[in-house]
C-alpha positions in Angstrom: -67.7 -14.8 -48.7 -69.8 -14.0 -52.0 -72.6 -11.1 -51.5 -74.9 -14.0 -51.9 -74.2 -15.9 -49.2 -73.7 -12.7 -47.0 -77.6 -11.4 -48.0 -79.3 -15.2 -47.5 -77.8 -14.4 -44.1 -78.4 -10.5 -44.0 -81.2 -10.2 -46.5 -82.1 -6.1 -44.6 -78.3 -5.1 -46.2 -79.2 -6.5 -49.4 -82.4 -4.5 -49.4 -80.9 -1.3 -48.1 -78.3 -1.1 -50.7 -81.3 -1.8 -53.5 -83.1 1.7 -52.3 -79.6 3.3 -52.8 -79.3 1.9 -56.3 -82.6 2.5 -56.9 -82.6 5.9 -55.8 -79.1 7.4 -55.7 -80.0 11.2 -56.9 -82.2 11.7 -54.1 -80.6 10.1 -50.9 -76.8 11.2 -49.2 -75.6 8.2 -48.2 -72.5 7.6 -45.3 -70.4 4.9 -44.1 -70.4 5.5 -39.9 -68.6 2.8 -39.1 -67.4 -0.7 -40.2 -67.7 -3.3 -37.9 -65.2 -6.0 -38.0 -65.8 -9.7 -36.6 -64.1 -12.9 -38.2 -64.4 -12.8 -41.9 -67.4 -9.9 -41.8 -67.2 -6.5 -42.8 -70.5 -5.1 -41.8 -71.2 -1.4 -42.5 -73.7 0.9 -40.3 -74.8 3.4 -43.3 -76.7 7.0 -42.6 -79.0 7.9 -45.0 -80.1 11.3 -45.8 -82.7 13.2 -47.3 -84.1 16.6 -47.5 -82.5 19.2 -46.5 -78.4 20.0 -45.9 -79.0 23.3 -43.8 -77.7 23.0 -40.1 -80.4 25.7 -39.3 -83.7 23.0 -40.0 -85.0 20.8 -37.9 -83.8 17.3 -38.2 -85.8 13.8 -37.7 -83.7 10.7 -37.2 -85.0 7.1 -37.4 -82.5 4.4 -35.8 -83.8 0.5 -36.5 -81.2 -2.7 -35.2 -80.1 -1.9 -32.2 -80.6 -5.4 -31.2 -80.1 -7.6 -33.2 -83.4 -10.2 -32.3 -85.5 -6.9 -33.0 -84.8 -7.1 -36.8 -88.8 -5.9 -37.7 -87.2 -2.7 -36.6 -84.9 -2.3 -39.5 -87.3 -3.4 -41.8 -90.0 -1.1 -40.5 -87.9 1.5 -41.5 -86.8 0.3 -44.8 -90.2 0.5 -45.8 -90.4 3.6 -44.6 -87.8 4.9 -46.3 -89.2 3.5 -49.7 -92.8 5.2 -49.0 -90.5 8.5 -48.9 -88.8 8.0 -51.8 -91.7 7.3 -53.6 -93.5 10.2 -52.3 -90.7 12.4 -53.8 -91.3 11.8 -57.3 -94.8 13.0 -57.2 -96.0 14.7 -54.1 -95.5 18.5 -53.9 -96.5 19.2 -50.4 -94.1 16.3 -49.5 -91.8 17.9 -51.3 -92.1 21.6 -49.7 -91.5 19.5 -46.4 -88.5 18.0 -46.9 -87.1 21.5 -48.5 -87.3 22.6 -44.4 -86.6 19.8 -42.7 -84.0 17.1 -42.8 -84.9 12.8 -42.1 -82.1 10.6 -41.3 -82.3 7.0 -41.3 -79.7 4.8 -39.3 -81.5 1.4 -39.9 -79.1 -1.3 -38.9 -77.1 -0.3 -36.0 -75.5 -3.6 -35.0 -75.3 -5.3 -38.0 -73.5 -8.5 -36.4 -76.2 -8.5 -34.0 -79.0 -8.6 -37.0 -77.1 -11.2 -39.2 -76.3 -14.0 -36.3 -79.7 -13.7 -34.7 -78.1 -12.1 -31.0 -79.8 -9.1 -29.4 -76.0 -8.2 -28.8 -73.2 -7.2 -30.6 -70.1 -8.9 -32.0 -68.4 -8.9 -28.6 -71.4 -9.1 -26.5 -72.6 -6.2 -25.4 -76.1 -4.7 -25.4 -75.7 -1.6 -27.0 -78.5 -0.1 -25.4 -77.1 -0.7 -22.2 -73.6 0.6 -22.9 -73.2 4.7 -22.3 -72.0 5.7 -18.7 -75.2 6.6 -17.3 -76.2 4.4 -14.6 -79.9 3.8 -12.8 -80.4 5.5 -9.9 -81.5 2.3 -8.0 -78.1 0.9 -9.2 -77.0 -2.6 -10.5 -78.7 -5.5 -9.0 -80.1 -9.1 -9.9 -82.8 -7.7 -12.0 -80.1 -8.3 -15.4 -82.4 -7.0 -17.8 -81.7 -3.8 -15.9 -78.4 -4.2 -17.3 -75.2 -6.0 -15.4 -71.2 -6.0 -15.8 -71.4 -10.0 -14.8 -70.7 -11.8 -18.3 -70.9 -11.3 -22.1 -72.1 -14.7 -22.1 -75.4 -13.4 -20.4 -78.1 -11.2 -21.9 -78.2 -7.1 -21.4 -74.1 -7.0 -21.1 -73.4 -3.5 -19.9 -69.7 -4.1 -21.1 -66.6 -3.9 -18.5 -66.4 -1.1 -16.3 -64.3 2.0 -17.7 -64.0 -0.1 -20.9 -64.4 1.5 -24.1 -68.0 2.5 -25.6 -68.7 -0.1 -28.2 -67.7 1.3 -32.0 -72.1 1.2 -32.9 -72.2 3.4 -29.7 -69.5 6.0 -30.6 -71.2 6.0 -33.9 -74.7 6.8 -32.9 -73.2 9.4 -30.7 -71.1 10.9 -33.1 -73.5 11.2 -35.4 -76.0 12.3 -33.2 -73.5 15.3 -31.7 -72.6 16.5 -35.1 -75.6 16.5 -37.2 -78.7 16.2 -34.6 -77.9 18.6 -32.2 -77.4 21.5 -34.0 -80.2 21.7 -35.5 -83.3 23.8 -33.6 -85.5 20.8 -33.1 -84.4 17.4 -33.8 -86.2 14.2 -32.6 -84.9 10.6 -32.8 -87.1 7.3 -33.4 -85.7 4.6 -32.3 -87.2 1.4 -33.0 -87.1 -1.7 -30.7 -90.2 -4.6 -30.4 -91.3 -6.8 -27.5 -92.2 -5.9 -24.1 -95.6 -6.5 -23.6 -99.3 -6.6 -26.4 -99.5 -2.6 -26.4 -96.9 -0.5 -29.2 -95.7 2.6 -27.0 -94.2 5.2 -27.4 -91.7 5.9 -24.8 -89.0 9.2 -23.6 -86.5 9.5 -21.4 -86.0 8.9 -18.4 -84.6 5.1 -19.0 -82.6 5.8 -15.8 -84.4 7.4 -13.0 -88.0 8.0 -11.8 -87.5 11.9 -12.0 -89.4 14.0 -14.3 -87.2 15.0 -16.8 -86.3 18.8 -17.3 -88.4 19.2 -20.8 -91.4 17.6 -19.4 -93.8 20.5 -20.4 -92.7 20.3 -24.5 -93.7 16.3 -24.4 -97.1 16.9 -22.6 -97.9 19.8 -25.0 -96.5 16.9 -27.8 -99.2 14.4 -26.9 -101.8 16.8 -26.6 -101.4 17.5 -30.1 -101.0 14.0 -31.3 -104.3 13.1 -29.0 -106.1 15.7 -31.1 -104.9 15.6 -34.5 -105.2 11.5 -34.2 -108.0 10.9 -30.9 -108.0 6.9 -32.5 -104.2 6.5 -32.2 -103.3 3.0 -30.5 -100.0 4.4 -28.7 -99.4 4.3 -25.4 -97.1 7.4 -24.7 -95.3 7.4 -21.7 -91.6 7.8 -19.9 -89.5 4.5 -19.9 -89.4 4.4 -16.4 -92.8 4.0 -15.8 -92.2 0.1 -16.9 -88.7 -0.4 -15.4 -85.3 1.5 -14.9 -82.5 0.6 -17.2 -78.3 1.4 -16.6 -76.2 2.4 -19.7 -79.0 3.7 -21.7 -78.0 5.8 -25.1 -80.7 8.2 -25.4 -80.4 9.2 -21.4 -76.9 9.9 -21.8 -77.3 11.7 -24.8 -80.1 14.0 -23.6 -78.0 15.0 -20.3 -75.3 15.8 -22.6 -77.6 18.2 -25.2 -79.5 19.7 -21.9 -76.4 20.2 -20.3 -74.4 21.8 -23.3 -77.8 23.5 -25.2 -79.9 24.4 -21.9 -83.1 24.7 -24.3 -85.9 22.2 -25.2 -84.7 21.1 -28.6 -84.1 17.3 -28.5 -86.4 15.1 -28.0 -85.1 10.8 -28.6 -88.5 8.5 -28.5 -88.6 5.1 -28.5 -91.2 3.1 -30.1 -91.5 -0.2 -28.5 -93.9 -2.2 -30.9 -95.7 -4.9 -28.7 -94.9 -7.9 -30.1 -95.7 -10.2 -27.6 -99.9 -10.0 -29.8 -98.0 -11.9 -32.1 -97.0 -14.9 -30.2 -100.2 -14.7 -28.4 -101.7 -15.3 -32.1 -98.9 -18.2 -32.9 -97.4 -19.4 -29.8 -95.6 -21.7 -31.9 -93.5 -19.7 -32.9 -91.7 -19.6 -29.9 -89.9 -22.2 -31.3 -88.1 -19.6 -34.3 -85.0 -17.6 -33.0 -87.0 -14.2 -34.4 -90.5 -15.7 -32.2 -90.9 -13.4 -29.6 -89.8 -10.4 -31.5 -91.1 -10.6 -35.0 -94.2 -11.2 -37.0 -93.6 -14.7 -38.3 -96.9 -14.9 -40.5 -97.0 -13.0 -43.7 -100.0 -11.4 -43.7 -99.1 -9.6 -40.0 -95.6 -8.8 -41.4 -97.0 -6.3 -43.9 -99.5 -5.5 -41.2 -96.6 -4.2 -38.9 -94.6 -2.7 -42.0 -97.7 0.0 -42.5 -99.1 0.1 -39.5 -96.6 3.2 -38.3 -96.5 5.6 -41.4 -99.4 7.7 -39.4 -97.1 8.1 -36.5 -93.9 8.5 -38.6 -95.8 11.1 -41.0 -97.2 12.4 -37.7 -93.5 13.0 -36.4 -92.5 15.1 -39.8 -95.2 17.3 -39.6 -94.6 18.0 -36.1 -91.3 18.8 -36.7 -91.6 21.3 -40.0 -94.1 22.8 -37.3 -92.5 22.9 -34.5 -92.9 26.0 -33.4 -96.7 25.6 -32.8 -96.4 23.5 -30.3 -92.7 23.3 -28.8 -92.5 27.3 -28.4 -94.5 27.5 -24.7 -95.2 30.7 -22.7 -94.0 30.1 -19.1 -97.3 29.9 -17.7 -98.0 27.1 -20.3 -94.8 25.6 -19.1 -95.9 25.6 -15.4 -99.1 24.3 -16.3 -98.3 21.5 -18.6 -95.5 20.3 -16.4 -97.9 19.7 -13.8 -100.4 18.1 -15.8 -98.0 15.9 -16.9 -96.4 14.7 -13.6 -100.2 13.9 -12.4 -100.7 12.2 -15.9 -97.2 10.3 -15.4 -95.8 10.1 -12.3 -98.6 10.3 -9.5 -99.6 6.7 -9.7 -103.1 6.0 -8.6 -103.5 3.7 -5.8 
């Protein structure tokens, strides 16, 4: 199939390899994986910039994990086009990126993106796909994720199967260039559930506190102060619902487990988009309705309306120290602000 074809289908890949053209002497650019289905070759590309060292902190934004939730990728395309920008011109941008390192896996599940499925090529949600499991189990809540059928929504995948190939890739990725580094957080960026944008970290799986509570608390207090009109609501996934199979769970036993110190941190910004069928309900009607802005004017609404937060992330992680680096009485005191702030729920 020509390219043109292929991009009126997948017009995000056509756009990402446009920034590479376009700026080639400024971004490192890999190949994780290609995904094969029927007559498609589908490539999930990393894109780096900044610095190479092992010994700076790293920022990573992942967009396309399902495939409905394309504003995601696109979010993050214009993202990466506000940075490149910035690199021609701004110095203090500049001194940033010479200490830090920003990664960009936009497009995930490509096959889920181009056909219009929140799953991949064989079915399976990929954010319900690692072996950690809910500790309330499987059950008839399928969003929860299920082993039933690939033919139904949130698709764990079979049991003791395989992880799918996007999964091994995110992981592998994630293992050799994230954890490394001294403080590395990870965007990933997903839309619907609900009219509020929030920002959420782990647990996915269980109602327990998670070991690095103290580090997020201190986190928000410093994104409460230098921002006290943000519009995010920041909270652990679990306070909304418990999810099997989920990436960023599994991934932060495994650094916990292997690093034993409070250097990873994977968010996940869940832009509301349900505002934006409350504005059009017809568009119900589209594939994209209840996950994308289907009006012009509140697309590039949604494609600016994160650089604060985004910008906000960078800065926090070139300073990282200020804020990650807690005494142990700050630990002990911010842990137990946090569980009263989380996970005491008011009656």
């Amino acid at each position: 199939m020509s390219d043109k074809k292929l991009y009126r289908k997948f017009p995000e890949l056509e756009k990402l390899y446009q920034i590479i053209e376009q700026h080639e002497t400024k971004v490192r650019v890999d190949v994780l994986e290609t995904i094969k289905s029927g007559k498609y070759d589908l490539p999930i590309h990393c894109i780096e910039m900044g610095s190479s060292d092992p010994a700076d902190p790293v920022l990573l934004f992942v967009g396309g994990v399902h495939g409905l939730e394309r504003i995601g990728s696109q979010v993050l395309l214009a993202y990466m086009e506000t940075i490149l920008q910035l690199m021609d011109w701004d110095d203090f941008y500049q001194s940033r990126l010479e200490k830090t390192r920003i990664m960009f896996v936009p497009m995930l599940n490509p096959f889920g993106i181009m056909n219009f499925h929140r799953a991949n090529a064989n079915g399976v949600d990929i954010m319900r796909n690692a072996p950690s499991a809910s500790d309330e189990g499987e059950d008839l809540r399928l969003h929860r994720g299920h082993r039933l059928s690939p033919k139904l929504p949130w698709y764990r995948g079979p049991l003791h199967g395989q992880l799918e190939p996007e999964v091994e890739a995110i992981m592998k990725v994630v293992r050799e260039r994230v954890f490394p580094a001294p403080l590395s957080m990870v965007v990933d960026v997903h839309s619907g559930f609900g009219t509020v944008d929030r920002l959420w970290f782990p647990y996915a799986r269980t109602l327990a506190p998670f070991p690095h509570l103290a580090e997020v608390y201190s986190f928000k207090k410093l994104f409460d102060r230098s921002y006290p009109n943000h519009f995010y609501q920041i909270e652990p996934v679990s306070r909304e619902y418990t999810i099997n199979g989920d990436v960023w769970d599994y991934l932060y036993d495994e650094y916990h487990k292997e690093y034993g110190r409070p250097g990873f941190f994977p968010w996940t910004l869940e832009m509301g988009s349900w505002i934006w069928l409350k504005k059009s309900p017809g568009q119900i009607f589209s594939p994209l309705g209840l996950f994308h802005p289907m009006k012009e004017h509140r697309l590039k609404r949604v494609l600016r309306r994160h650089i604060t937060l985004f910008d906000f992330l960078h800065r926090a992680l070139y300073s990282y120290p200020t804020w990650s680096n807690l005494s142990g009485e700050q630990i002990e005191e911010y842990r137990a602000k946090a569980i009263a702030h989380w996970y005491q729920r008011k009656t």
